[in-house]
C-alpha positions in Angstrom: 0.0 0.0 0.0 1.4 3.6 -0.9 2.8 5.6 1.8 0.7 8.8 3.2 1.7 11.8 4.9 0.2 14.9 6.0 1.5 18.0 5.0 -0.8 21.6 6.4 -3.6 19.9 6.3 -3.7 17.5 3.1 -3.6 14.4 2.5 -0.7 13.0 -0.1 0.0 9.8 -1.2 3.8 9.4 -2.1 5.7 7.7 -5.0 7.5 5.0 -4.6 11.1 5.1 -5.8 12.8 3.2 -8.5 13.8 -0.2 -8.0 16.0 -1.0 -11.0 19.2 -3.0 -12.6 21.7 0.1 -13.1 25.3 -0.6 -12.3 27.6 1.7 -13.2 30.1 0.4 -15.3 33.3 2.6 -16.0 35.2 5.9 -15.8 34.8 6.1 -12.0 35.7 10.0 -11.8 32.3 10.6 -13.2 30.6 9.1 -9.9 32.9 11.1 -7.4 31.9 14.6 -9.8 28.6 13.9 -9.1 28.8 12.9 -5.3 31.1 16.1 -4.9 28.3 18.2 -6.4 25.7 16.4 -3.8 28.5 17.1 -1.0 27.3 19.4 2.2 30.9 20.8 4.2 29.3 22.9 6.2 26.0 23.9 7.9 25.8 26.5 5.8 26.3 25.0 2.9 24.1 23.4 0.6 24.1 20.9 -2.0 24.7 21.7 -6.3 21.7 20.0 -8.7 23.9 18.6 -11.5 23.4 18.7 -14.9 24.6 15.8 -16.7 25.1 16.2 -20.7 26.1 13.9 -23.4 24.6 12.0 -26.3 21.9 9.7 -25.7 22.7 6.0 -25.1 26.1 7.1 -23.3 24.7 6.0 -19.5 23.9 9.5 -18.2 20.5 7.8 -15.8 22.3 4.8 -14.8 25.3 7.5 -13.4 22.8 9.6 -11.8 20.8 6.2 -10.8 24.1 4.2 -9.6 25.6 7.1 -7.9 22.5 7.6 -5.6 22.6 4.3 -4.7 25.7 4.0 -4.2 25.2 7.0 -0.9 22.3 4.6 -0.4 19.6 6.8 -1.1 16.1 5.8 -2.5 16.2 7.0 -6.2 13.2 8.5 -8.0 13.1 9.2 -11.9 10.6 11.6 -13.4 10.6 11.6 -17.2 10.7 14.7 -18.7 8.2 15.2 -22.1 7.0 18.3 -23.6 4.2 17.7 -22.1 5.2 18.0 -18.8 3.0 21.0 -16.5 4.1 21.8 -13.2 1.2 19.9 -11.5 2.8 16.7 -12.9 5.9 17.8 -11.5 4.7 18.7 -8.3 1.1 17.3 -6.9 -1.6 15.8 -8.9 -5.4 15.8 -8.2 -7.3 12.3 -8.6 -10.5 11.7 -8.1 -10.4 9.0 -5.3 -13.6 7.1 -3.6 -17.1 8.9 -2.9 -16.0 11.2 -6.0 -13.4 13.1 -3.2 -10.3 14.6 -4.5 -7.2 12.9 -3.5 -3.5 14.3 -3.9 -0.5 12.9 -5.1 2.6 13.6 -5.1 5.4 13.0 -7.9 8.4 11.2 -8.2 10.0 15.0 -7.5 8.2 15.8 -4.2 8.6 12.7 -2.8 12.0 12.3 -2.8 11.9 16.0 -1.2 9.9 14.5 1.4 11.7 11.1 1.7 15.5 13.0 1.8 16.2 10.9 -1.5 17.5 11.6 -4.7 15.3 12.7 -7.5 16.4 12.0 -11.4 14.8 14.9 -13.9 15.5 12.7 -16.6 16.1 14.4 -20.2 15.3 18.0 -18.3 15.6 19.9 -21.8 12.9 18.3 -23.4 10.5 20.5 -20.3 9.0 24.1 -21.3 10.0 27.3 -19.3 6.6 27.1 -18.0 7.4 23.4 -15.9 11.1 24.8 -15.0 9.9 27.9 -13.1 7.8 25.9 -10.9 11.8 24.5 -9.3 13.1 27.6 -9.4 12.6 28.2 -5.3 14.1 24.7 -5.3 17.0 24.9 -6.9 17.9 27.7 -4.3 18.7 28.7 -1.0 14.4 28.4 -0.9 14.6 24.7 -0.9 11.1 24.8 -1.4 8.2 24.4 -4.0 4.6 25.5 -3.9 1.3 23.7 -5.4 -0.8 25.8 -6.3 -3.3 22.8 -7.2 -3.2 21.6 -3.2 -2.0 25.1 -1.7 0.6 23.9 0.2 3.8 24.7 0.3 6.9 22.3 0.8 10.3 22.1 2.3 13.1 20.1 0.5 14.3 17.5 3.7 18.4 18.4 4.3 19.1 15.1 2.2 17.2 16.0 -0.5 19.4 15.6 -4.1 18.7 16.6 -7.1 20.1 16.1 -10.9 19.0 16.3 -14.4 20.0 14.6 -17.5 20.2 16.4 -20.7 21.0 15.4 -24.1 23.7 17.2 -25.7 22.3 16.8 -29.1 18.4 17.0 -28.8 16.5 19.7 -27.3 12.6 20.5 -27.6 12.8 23.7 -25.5 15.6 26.3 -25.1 16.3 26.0 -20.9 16.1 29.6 -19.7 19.4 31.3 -18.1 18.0 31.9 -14.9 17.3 28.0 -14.7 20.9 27.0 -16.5 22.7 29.2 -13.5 20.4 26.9 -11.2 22.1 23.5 -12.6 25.4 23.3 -11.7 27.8 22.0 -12.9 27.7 20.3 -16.1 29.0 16.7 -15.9 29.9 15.5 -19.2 29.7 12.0 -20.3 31.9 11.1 -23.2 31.9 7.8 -25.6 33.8 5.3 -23.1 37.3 4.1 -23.8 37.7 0.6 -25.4 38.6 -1.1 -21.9 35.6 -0.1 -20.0 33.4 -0.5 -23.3 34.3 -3.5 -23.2 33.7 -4.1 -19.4 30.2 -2.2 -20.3 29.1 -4.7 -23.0 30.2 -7.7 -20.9 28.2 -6.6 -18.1 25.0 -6.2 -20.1 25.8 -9.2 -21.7 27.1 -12.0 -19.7 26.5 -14.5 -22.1 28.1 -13.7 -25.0 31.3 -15.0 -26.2 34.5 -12.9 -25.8 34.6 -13.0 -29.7 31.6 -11.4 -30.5 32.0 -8.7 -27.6 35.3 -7.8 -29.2 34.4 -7.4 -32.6 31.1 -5.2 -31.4 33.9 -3.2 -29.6 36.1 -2.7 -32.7 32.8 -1.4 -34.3 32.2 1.3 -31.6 35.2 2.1 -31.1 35.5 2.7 -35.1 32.6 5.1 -35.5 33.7 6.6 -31.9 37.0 7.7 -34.2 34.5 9.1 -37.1 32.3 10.8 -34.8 29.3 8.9 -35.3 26.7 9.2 -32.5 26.4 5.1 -32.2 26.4 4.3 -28.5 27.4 1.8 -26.1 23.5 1.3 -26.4 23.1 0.6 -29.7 26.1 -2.4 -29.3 24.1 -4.0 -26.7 20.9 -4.0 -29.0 23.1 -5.1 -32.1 24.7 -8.5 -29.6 21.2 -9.1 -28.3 19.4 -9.2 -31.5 22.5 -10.5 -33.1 22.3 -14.1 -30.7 18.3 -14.2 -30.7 18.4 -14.8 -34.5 21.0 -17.5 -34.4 19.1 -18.8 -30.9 16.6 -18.7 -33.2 18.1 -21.0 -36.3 19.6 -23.0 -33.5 23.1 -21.7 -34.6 23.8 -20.0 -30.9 27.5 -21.2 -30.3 28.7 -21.5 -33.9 31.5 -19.2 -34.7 30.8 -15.4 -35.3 29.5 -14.7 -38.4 30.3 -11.4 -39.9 27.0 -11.0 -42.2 24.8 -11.5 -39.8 26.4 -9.2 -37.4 26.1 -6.6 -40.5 22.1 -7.2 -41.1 21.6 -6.8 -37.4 23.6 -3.6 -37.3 21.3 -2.6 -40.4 18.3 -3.8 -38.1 19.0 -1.9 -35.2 21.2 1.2 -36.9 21.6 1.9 -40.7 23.3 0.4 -43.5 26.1 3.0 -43.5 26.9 2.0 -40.0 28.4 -1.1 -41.5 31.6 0.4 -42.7 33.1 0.1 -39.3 32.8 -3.3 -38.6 36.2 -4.6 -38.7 35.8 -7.0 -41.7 34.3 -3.9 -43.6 36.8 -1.0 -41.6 39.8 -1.9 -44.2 38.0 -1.6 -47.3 36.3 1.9 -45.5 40.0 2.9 -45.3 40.9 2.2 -48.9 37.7 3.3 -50.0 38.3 6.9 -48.2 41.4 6.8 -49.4 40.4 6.5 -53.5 38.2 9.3 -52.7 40.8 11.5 -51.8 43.0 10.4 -54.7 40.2 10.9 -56.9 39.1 14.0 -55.7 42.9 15.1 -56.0 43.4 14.3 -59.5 39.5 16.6 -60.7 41.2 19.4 -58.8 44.4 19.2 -61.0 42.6 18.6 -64.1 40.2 21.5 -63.5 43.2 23.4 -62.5 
């Protein structure tokens, strides 16, 4: 049964928090910038709300998710739409029993309650509108107010906040006075090819070290190109990659590089083939008749 709890008055039900499989897996610096920004040294201080950027698939909610675990918090993730209102982020009416009107709190308020650590999860993709309702949050304030329930609510002292952000996709420009409010920026970067490795075989504990080192090669070859394929999309490629051959009852024959290509087409784009490894030479020689050729018509036009 949902917790309640009685806050001037009203009656709220609370959310409960995220119960999840996210292990961080990687560059560990990324977890101590985040637990630094969550750090309190003094009574007088107070905690930062993070922002964490980076291209999606790169494991910005499972670093926000694992880090507030790790402090052993309760986690809460509120997914951000455009459709987002303030009432969704703060206290929602329902209509309960006997046609009464029952209030619930979000994900957000919740974890203001509980002293847990709340998750705004792809923050850029809220309007202005949604965003101003956190500004007295995000400050000294520490608090929000419903208007919906008229109440208004103090952040407990263990209260964390962060947002994730995509670096490459926004549906609303975030206004200054909210940017000054997220601090810092944590950036998340396409992992080296040790812990993408480590990342993959974590995912995807039964597959054989030959296929996770030849999805590897193929990251780590659009990584160098500047592609925006993810650690993500490897782990979808391996997964549907064995569920065919599970499929045809061909699950511990020896890597097959065509089939790894059509399941990169599957879960990508044809062009993405290119940098798998039995493809990445020809790429290269490919590249390199293009520059020749393009050489030689600016001679001749010369």
């Amino acid at each position: 049964m949902s917790e309640k709890i009685t806050i001037s008055g009203i009656d709220l039900t609370l959310t409960e928090p995220a119960d999840v499989s996210m292990e961080w897996v990687g560059n560990e610096d990324l977890i101590n910038e985040l637990k630094a920004a969550w750090l309190v040294v003094d009574d007088n201080d107070l905690p930062l709300n993070p922002r964490i950027l980076g291209k999606p698939g790169v494991g910005k909610t499972t670093l926000a998710y694992a880090s507030g675990k790790r402090m052993k918090k309760d986690v809460y993730i509120f997914q951000c739409t455009m459709d987002t209102r303030p009432e969704d982020l703060l206290i929602t009416p329902v209509i309960a029993s006997g046609n009464k009107i029952s209030y619930v709190a979000s994900s957000l308020v919740t974890a203001m309650i509980k002293g847990g650590v709340c998750l705004l999860d792809e923050g850029n993709r809220m309007s202005e509108k949604s965003w101003a309702s956190l500004a007295a949050l995000m400050d000294k304030r520490r608090y929000i107010e419903s208007i919906i329930a008229g109440i208004r609510i103090y952040a407990h002292e263990d209260f964390r906040l962060c947002v994730t952000m995509n670096s490459d996709s926004s549906t609303y420009e975030i206004p200054e006075y909210i940017q000054s409010r997220l601090q810092p920026k944590i950036y998340i970067d396409f992992p080296n090819r040790v812990d993408e490795l480590k990342i993959l075989n974590y995912n995807l504990p039964f597959a054989s070290d030959e296929i996770l080192e030849y999805c590897v090669d193929f990251l780590q070859n659009s990584h160098k190109h500047d592609e925006p394929y993810t650690v993500r999309d490897g782990i979808n490629i391996l997964r549907y990659y064995m569920k065919t051959r599970e499929l045809d009852g061909r699950k511990k024959e020896k890597l097959d590089y065509k089939e790894f290509d059509i399941a990169t087409i599957h879960i990508l784009e044809e062009a993405a083939t290119k940098y798998c490894p039995n493809n990445y030479k020809q790429f290269l020689e490919q590249l390199e008749k293009d520059a020749l050729a393009s050489d030689f018509l600016n001679k001749f036009r010369e």
